[in-house]
C-alpha positions as CSV (number, residue, x, y, z in Angstrom):
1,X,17.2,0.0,8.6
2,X,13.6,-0.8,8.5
3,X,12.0,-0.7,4.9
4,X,8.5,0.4,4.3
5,X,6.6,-2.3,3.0
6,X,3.9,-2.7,-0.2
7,X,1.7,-5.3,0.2
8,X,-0.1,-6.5,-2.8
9,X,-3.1,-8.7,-2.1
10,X,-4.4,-10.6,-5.3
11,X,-5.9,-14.3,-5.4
12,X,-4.8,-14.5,-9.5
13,X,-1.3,-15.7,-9.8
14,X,-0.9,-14.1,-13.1
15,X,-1.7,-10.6,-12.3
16,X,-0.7,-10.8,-8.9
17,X,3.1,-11.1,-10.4
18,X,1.7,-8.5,-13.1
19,X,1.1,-6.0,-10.4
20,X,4.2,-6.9,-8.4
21,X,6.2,-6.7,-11.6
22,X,4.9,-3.3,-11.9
23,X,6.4,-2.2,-8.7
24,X,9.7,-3.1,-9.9
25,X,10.7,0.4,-9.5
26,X,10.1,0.8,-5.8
27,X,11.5,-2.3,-5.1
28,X,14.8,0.1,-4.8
29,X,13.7,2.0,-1.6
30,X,10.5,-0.4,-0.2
31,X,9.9,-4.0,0.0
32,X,7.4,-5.3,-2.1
33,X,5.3,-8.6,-0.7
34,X,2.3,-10.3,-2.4
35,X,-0.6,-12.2,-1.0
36,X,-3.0,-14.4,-2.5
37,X,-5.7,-14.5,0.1
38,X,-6.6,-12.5,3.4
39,X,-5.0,-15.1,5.6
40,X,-1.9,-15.0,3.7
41,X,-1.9,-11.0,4.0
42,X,-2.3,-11.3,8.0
43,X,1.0,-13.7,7.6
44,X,2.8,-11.2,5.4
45,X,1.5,-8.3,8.1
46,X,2.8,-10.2,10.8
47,X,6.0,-11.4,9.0
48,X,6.5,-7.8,8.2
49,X,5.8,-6.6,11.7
50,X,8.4,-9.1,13.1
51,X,10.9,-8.3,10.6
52,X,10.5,-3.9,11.8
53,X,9.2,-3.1,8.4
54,X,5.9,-1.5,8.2
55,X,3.5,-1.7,5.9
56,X,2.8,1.3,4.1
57,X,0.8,0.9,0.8
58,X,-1.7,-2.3,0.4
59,X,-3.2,-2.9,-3.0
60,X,-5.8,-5.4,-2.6
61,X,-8.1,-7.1,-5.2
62,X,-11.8,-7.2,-4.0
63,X,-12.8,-10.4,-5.3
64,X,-10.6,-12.9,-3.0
65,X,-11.5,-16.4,-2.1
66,X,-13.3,-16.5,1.1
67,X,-13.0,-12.6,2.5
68,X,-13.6,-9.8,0.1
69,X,-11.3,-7.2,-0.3
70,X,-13.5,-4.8,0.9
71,X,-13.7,-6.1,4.1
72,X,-10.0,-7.4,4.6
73,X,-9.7,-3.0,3.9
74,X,-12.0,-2.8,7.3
75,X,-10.5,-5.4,9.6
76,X,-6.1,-4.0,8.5
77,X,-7.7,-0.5,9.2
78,X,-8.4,-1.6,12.9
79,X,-4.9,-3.4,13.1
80,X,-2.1,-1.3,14.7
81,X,0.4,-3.2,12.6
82,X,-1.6,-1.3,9.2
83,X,-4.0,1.6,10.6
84,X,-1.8,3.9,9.0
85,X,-1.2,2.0,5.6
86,X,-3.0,4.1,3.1
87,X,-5.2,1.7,1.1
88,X,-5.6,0.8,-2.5
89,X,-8.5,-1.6,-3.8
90,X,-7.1,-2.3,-7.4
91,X,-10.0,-4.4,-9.0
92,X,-12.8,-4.8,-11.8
93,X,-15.4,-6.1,-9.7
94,X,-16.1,-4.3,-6.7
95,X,-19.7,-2.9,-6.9
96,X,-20.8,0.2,-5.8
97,X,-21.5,-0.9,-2.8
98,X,-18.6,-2.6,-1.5
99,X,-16.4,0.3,-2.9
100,X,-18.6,2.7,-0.4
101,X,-18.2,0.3,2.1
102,X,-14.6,0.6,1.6
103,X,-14.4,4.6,1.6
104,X,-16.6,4.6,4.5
105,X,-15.1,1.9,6.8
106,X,-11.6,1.5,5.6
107,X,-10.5,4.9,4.9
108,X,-10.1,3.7,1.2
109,X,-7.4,6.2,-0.3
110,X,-7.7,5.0,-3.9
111,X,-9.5,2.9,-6.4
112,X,-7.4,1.8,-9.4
113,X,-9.7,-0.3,-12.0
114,X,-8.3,-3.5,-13.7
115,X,-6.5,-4.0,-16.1
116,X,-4.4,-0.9,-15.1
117,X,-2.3,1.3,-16.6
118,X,1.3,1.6,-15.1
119,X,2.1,5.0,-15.3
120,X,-1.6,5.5,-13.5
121,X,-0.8,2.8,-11.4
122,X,2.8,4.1,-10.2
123,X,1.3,7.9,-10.1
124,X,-1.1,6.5,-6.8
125,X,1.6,4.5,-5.3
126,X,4.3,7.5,-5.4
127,X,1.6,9.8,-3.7
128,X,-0.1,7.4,-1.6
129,X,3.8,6.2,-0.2
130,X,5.1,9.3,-0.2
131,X,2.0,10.8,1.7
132,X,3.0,7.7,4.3
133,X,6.6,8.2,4.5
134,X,5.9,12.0,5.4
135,X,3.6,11.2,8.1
136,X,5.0,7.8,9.5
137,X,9.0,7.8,8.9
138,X,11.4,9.6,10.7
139,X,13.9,9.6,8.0
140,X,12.3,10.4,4.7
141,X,16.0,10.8,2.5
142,X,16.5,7.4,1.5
143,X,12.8,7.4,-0.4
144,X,13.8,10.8,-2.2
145,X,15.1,9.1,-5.4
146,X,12.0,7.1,-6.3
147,X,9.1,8.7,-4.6
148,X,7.8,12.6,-4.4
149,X,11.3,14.3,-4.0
150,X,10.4,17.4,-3.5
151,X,7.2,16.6,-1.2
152,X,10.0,14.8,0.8
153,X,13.0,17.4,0.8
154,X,10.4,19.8,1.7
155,X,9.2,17.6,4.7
156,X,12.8,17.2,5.8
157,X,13.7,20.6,5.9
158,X,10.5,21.7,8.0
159,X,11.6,18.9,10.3
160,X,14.8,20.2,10.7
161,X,13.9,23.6,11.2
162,X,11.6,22.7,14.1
163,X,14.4,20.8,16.3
């Protein structure tokens, strides 16, 4: 079975494994990767896309050596393996103008600022997953336990009732 992936983009060692740490709990139903750079998040895409798992969620810093976040957002959102990843920039630096750049251009679900708070920070990954799994997996029961149960149950049983 395939397993929908998060994808955690973060050049800072430290808080990249702070933020992955924090995801412990989805770990469970989703696999969790980290990057440190954009390169290394177009191997983990790739990797991901090779393995059947799709990519989900992506959390990405703005601040990253050599591409910004902001506009590694813009090129995933024009990549078939991620267009329908619902994006996260998690950061503390991303002016005003590179977070409308984001919105605008990269369909930007959700901005979380650093540090964060981990019951905030799991509330936008449950809805911003669970909005994924409803619109992208065909069978959303083995995410009930750790994502929006309901939202889910609700989506199976219309999905039932219209085959």
């Amino acid at each position: 079975m395939s397993r929908v992936t998060i994808l955690c983009v973060e050049d800072e060692s430290e808080v990249r494994d702070a933020l992955v740490r924090d995801l412990e709990p989805f770990a469970v139903v989703c696999r969790v990767e980290a990057a440190e750079d954009a390169e290394d998040a177009r191997q983990v895409v790739q990797e991901c896309g090779d393995a059947g798992d799709p990519i989900g969620l992506i959390l990405c810093d703005h601040l990253l050596p050599g591409t910004l976040g902001a506009d590694l957002l813009v090129e995933l959102k024009s990549d078939p393996a991620t267009v329908s990843a619902r994006k996260v920039l998690v950061t503390g630096q991303a002016g005003l103008e590179d977070t409308i750049k984001a919105v605008n251009n990269a369909d930007l679900d959700h901005y979380i600022a650093k540090p964060w708070k981990r019951d905030r920070l799991h509330e936008v990954v449950r809805q911003y997953l669970t909005d994924y799994v409803v619109d992208e997996v065909a069978d959303v029961l083995p995410y009930v336990s750790v994502l929006d149960g309901p939202r889910l149950l609700d989506a199976h049983k219309n999905r039932n009732q219209h085959e």
